[in-house]
N, C-alpha and C positions, 0 to 999 in steps of 0.2 A: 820686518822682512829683510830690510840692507842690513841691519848687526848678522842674522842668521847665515843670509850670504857673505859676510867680510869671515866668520869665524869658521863657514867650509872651505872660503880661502885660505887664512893663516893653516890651519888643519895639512892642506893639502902642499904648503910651503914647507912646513914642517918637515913630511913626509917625504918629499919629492921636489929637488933643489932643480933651479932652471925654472924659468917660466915659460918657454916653450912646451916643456915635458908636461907642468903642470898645466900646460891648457889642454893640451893633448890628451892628459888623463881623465879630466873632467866630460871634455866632450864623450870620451869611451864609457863612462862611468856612467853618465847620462842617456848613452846608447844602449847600454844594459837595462839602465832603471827603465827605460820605456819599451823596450823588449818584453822584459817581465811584466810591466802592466797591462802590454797589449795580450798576453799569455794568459794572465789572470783574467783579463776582461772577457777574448772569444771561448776560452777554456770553462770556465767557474759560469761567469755572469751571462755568458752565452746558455752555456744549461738550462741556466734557472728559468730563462725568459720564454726561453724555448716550449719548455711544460707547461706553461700557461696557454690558456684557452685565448688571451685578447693578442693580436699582433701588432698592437700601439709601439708596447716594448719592444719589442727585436726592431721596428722600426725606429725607434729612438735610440736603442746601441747603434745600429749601424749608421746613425747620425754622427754621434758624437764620439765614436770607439775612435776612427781614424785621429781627428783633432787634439785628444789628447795629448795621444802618441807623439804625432808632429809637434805638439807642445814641449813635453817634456825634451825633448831635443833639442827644439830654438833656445830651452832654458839652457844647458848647457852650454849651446855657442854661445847665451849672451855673456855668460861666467867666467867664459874662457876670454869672452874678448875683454870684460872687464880686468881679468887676472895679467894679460898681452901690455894693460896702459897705452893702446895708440893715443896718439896725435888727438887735438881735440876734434880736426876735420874728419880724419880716417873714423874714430871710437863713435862721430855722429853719424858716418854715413853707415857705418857697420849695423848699431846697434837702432836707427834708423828702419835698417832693413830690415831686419827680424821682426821688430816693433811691426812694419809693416803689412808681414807677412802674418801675421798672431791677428792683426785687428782682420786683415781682411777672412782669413780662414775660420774666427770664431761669429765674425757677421754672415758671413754665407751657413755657417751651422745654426746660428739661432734662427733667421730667417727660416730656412729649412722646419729647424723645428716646431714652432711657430704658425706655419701655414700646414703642419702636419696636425696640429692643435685643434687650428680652425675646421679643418676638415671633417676633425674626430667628432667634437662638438656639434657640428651645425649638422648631424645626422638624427638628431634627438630637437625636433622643433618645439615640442611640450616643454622643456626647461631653456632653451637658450634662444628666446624668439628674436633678438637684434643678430644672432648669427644662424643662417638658413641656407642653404643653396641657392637662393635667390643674389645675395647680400654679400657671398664670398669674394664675387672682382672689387668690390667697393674696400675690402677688409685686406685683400693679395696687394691690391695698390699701394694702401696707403701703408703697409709694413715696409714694400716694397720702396718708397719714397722715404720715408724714418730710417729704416737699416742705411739708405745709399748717404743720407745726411748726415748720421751718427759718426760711419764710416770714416768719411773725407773730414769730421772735426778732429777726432783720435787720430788716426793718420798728420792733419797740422802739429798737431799738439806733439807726435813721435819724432816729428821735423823739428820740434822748439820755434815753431812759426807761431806768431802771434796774432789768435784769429779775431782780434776785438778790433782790430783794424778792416781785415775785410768782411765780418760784421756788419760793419758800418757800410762800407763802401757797397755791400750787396743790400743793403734799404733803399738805396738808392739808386741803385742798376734795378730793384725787383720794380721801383717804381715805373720805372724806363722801358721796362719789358712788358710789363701790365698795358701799358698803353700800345707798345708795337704790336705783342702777341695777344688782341681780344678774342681773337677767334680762336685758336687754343684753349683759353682762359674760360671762353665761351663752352667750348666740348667741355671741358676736364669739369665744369659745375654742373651741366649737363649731363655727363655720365657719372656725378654724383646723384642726383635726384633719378634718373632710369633705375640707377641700384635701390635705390631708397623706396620710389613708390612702386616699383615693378610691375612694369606694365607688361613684360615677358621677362625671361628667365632664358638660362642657356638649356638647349635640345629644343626649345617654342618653336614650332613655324610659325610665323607670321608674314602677313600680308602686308604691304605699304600701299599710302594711296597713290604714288608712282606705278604699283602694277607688281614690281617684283616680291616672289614670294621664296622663302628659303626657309633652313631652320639658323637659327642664333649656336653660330661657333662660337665667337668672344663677346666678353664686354670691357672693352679697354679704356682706357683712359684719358684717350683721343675718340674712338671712333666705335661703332659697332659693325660685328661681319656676320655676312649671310653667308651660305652654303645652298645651292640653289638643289633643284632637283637634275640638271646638267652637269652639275659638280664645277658650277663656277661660283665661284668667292663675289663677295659683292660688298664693298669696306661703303659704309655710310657716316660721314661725320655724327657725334654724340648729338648736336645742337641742332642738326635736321630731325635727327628723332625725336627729341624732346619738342616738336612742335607739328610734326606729324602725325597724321590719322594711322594706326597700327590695328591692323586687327589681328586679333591671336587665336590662332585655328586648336592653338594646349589651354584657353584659357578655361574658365569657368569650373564647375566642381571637382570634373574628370578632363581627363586628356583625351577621351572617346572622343573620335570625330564621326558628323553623320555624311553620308552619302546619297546623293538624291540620282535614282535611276529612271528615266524618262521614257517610255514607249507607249504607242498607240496603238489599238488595233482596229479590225475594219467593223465598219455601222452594223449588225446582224451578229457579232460575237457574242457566244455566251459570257458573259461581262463575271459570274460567278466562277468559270471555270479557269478561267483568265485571273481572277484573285488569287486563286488557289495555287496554282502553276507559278508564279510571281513570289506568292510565302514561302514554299515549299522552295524555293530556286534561293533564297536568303535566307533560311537557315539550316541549308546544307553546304552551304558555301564554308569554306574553314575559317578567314580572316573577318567571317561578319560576328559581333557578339551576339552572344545568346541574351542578353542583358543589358540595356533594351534589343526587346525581340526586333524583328523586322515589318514593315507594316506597308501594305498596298493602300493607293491613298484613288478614288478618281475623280478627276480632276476637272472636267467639264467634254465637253462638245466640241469637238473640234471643225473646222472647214471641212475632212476628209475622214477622221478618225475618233475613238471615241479615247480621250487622252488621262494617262493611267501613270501615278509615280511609285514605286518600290523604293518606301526607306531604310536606309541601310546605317548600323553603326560598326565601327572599326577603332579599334584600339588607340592608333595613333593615327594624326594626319597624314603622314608617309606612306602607307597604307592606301592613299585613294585610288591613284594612279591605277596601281596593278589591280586592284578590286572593282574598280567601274570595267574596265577590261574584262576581267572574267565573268562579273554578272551580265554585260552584254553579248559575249559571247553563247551564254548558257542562257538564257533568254529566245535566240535568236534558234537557236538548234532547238531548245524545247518547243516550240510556235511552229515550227518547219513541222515536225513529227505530231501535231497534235491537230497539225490544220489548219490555225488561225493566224489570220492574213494581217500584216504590218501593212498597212495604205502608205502610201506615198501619194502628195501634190497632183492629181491629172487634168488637163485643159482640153474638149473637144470644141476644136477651129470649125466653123463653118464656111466656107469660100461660095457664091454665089457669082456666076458667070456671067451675069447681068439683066435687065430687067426689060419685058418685052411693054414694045408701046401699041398701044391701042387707039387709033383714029376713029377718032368720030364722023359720021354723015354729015 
């Protein structure tokens, strides 16, 4: 590759005396070549990708289309600044910076690419069961931690820094830090086994035995967050979860959640008519599934009422809120028009004004 470049230099000496001119022409010459390929690429290779049915493609030119381009151009200022001979300080910190700017601009592209991969993949669970939508924060992280690692060695290395020194010197700061940061150290192994045995997944609502209940925005690498039904965020360390009771309202075969509707009515109701009005009121409702149907349960004897539940399923758990809502409303209205009385609690007080005495002879 350096013979290839020293022989477009002499080439270019040849041609074009001054090395000022001759950097100048190169950079131009460079600005051309990657004109044309950004030309060929959205022009020609944009087409092609375009006719296709997948949009992996066009997702991946428009990754890596830009980076090129800016490629081929850094190439040329570095050629030029080779063909300039600065100073060994100026040609380090020059050629430094390009160097720079190449490692950081192709690490944010593969990353991209990369987590464009995983995405693609973990839609198909039948072939790629280690990558799933469960298991993507665990797979974002740790690209996410490799890319930023990679990064800052290539970057040393563009510096002519010699990283077998601080190497070493980070074995023993990682020791140093292991023991100050456990609690970190603690989350981040922690929100490795949440991804691992997944006890929820992102979109779950779930419940904590603290009370609050949300759906799962993130799974990060410190912490887990809720999103309440108030639309308040609620960040919970990894390492509390991992040892916390969770119940998960999306778990089990379906995301169906059930709904338990409660009303009584009064002692003398037709108890059959009363079934019927309760079914018919659940599977005309829109948000209830038809699958499982809805089902009136009764329940016992109450102090006052004869106590009656309406099971109900709904798509998701998000869903309860406004659905207990309308089946109580439409409960309430249907029993009004049909005659039959909702009891409520009643106490008759007796007061006695006191008690008359009777004397004996």
């Amino acid at each position: 590759m350096d013979s290839k470049i020293e022989q477009i230099l002499v080439l270019f000496a040849d041609i074009f005396p001054g090395k000022y001119i001759q950097a100048l022409i190169i950079v131009l010459s460079f600005f051309i070549i990657a004109k044309a390929v950004n030309f060929f690429v959205t022009s020609v290779i944009g087409k092609l990708v375009k006719k296709t049915k997948l949009t992996l493609d066009d997702e991946i030119l428009e990754i890596f289309h830009r980076p090129v381009f800016i490629s081929i151009i850094l190439l040329g200022l570095a050629m030029a600044t080779i063909k300039l001979q600065f100073t060994h300080s100026l040609n380090l910190l020059t050629m430094g910076g390009i160097k720079t700017i190449v490692i950081v601009l192709w690490t944010v592209s593969i990353y991209k690419f990369m987590q464009l991969l995983l995405n693609f993949v973990s839609r198909d669970d039948s072939k790629y069961v280690m990558i799933q939508d469960r298991t993507l924060p665990l797979f974002n992280n740790l690209m996410r931690i490799i890319s930023a690692g990679l990064a800052i060695y290539f970057i040393f290395l563009a510096w002519d820094i010699d990283v077998s020194a601080w190497m070493a010197s980070a074995g023993i700061l990682g020791l140093a830090i292991s023991f100050a940061a456990k609690d970190t150290l603690a989350n981040l192994f922690a929100g490795v086994f949440i991804v691992a045995d997944a006890p929820y997944k992102l979109g779950d609502f779930i419940v904590l035995d603290s009370g609050e209940r949300g759906e799962v925005t993130s799974i990060g690498i410190r912490s887990t967050r809720l999103l309440t039904r108030d639309d308040v965020e609620i960040t919970v360390p990894n390492s509390i979860m991992g040892n916390a009771k969770i119940t998960n309202e999306a778990g089990g075969p379906h995301e169906k959640y059930r709904i338990r509707v409660k009303v009584g009515v009064a002692y003398g109701s037709d108890i059959d008519h009363v079934h019927q009005i309760l079914f018919d009121i659940g599977m005309n409702h829109p948000d209830v599934c038809e699958d499982p149907e809805p089902r009136v349960r009764f329940r016992g004897f109450g102090d006052s009422s004869l106590d009656h539940e309406l099971l109900c399923w709904v798509e998701k758990p998000v869903l309860r809120g406004k659905t207990l809502h309308m089946l109580y409303t439409e409960i309430y209205k249907q029993f009004t028009r049909e005659g039959i009385e909702i009891p409520f609690p009643q106490r008759d007080i007796h007061i006695k004004s006191g008690l008359e005495k009777t004397i004996e002879p």
